[in-house]
C-alpha positions as CSV (number, residue, x, y, z in Angstrom):
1,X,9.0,69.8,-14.7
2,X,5.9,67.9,-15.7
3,X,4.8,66.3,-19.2
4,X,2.2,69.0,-19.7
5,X,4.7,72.1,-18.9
6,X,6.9,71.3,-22.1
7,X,6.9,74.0,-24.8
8,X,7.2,72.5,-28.4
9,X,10.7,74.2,-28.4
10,X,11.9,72.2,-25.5
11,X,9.8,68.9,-27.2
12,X,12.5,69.8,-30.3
13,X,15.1,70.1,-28.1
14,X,14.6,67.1,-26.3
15,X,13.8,64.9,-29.1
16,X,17.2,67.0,-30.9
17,X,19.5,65.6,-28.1
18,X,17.8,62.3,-28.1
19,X,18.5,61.8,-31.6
20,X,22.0,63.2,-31.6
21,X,22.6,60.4,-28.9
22,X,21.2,57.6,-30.9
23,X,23.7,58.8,-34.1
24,X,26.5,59.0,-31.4
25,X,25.7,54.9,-30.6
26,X,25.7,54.1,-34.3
27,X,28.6,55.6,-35.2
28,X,30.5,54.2,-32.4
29,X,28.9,50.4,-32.6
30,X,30.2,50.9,-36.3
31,X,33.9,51.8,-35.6
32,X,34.0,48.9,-32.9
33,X,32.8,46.4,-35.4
34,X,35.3,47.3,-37.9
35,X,37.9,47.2,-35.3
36,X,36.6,43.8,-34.1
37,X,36.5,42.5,-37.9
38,X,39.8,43.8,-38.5
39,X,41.9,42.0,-35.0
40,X,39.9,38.7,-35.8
41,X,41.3,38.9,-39.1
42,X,45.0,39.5,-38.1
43,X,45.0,37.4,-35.1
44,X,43.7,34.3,-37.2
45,X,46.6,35.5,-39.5
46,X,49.2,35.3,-36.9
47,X,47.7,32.0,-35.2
48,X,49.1,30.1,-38.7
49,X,52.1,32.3,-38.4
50,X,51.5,34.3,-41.3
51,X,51.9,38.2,-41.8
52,X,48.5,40.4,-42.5
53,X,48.3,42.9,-45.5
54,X,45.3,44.9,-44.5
55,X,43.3,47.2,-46.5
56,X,40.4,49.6,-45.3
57,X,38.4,52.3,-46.5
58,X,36.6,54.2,-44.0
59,X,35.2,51.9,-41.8
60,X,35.1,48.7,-44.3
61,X,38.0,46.2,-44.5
62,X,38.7,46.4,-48.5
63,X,40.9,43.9,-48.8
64,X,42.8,41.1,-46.8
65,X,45.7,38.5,-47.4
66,X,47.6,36.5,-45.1
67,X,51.1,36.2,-46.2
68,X,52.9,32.8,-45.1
69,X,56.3,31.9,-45.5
């Protein structure tokens, strides 16, 4: 299949599935970012020997403290 035998309905779909992927990366770059935020947090927290309280909404850490004894 050539360029110049594309329909505009398979142009839509093509275009459809391309931007379907791109949303797919996003969302997934955001949940690994949030998880990466998140571990750095409670590993820094455990480093000093502390104990992590962690709030999240969705994908956003909300609220963090390290509790030390």
């Amino acid at each position: 299949m050539s360029v110049k035998n594309v329909t505009p309905i398979q142009g839509l779909v093509i275009v459809g599935i391309f931007a379907v992927i791109m949303i797919a990366i996003l969302i997934a770059s955001q949940f690994y970012f949030s998880y990466l935020e998140v571990t750095e947090a409670a590993n820094s927290c455990f480093k000093i020997g502390g104990d992590p309280i962690i709030e999240k909404t969705g994908l956003e850490m909300t609220y963090f403290e390290c509790v030390t004894s």
